[in-house]
N, C-alpha and C positions, 0 to 999 in steps of 0.2 A: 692517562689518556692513551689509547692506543691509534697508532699512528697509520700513516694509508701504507704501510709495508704490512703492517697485519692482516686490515684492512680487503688491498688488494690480494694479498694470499687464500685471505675465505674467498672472495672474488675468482679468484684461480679454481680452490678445488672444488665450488660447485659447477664454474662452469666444466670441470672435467669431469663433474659426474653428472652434467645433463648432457654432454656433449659424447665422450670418450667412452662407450660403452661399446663400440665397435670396431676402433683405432685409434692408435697417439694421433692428439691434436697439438698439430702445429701451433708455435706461439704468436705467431703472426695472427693467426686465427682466431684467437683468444684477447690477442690485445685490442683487436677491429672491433668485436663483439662488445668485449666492458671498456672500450675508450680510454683504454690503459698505455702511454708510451711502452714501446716494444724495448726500449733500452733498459726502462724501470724495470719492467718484468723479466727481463734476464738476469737481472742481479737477485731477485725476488725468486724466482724459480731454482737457482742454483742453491738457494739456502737450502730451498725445499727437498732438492733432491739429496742435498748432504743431510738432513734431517731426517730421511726415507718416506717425506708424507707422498713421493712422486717420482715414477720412474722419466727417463727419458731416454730415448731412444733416437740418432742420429742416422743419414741419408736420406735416402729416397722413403717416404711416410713414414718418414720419422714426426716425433715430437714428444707430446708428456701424457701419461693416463696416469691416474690413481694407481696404488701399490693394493689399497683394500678395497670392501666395500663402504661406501660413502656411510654405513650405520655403525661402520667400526670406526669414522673417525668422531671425536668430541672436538669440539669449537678450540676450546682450551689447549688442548695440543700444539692446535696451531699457531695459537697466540703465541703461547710460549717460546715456542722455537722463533717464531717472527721479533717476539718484542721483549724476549726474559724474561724476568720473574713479572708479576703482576700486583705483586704487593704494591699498597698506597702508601707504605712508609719505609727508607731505608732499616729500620731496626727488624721489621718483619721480614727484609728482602732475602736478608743471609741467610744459611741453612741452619747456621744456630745464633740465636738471639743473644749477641754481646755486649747489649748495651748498658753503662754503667746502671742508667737509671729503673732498668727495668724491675728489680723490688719495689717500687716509690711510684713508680709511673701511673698515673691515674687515669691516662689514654688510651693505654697500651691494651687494656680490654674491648675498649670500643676500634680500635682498630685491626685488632684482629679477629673481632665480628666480623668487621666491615669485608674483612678481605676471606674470609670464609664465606659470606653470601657471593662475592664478586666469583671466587673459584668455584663454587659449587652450579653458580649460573651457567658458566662457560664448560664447566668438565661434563656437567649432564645434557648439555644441548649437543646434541648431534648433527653431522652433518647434512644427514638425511634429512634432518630438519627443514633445514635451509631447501633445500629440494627440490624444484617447482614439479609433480607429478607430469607423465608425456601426455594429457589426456589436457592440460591447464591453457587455458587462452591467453591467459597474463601476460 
């Protein structure tokens, strides 16, 4: 299950790219807009900037803009950094699969179907995706 720390972090970087195409947007700004406590999203944006999905910039018009273009980010990235790995099962979660049963395991195929559709959903959607065009009434 992904959590409103993920969540709100996609919430973040599209509002920084329908928003920040001209200067850092303040957080304050961001959180009034998606109705997001401002103290959440400080702890939620610091990941982000430690993760490089987002510059920040302090003083006077200071705030946060994207590091790329919103088509170079995938959803998935985000997740990750926000919420770790996204496997549905600890044995898939590790980098290498230790678990005793895995010769035997008669799940262990179906599970790591499952989590190859779940990653390939999220690493081909892009951000841009998300996107609302400037032209959009919505």
């Amino acid at each position: 299950m992904v959590s409103t720390k993920g969540r709100y972090a996609i919430r973040v970087m599209i509002d920084l790219a329908e928003n920040g195409k001209d200067r850092p947007i303040p957080l304050k700004e961001i959180a009034a807009r998606q109705g997001i406590s401002l103290k959440y999203l400080e702890i939620i944006v610091k990941e982000m900037v430690g993760g490089g999905l987002v510059i920040g910039t302090s003083g006077k018009g200071g705030g946060y803009r994207l590091c790329r273009a919103p088509e170079e980010y995938n959803i998935g990235e985000i997740l990750e950094l926000m919420e770790g790995s996204l496997s549905s099962v600890a044995c898939l979660a590790a980098e290498k699969n230790e678990c005793p049963r895995q010769a035997v395991c008669q799940t262990l195929p179906m599970w790591t179907e499952y989590d190859r559709m779940v990653h390939d959903f999220f690493f081909n959607k892009k951000l841009s995706d998300l996107v609302r065009s400037s032209g959009s009434n919505e």
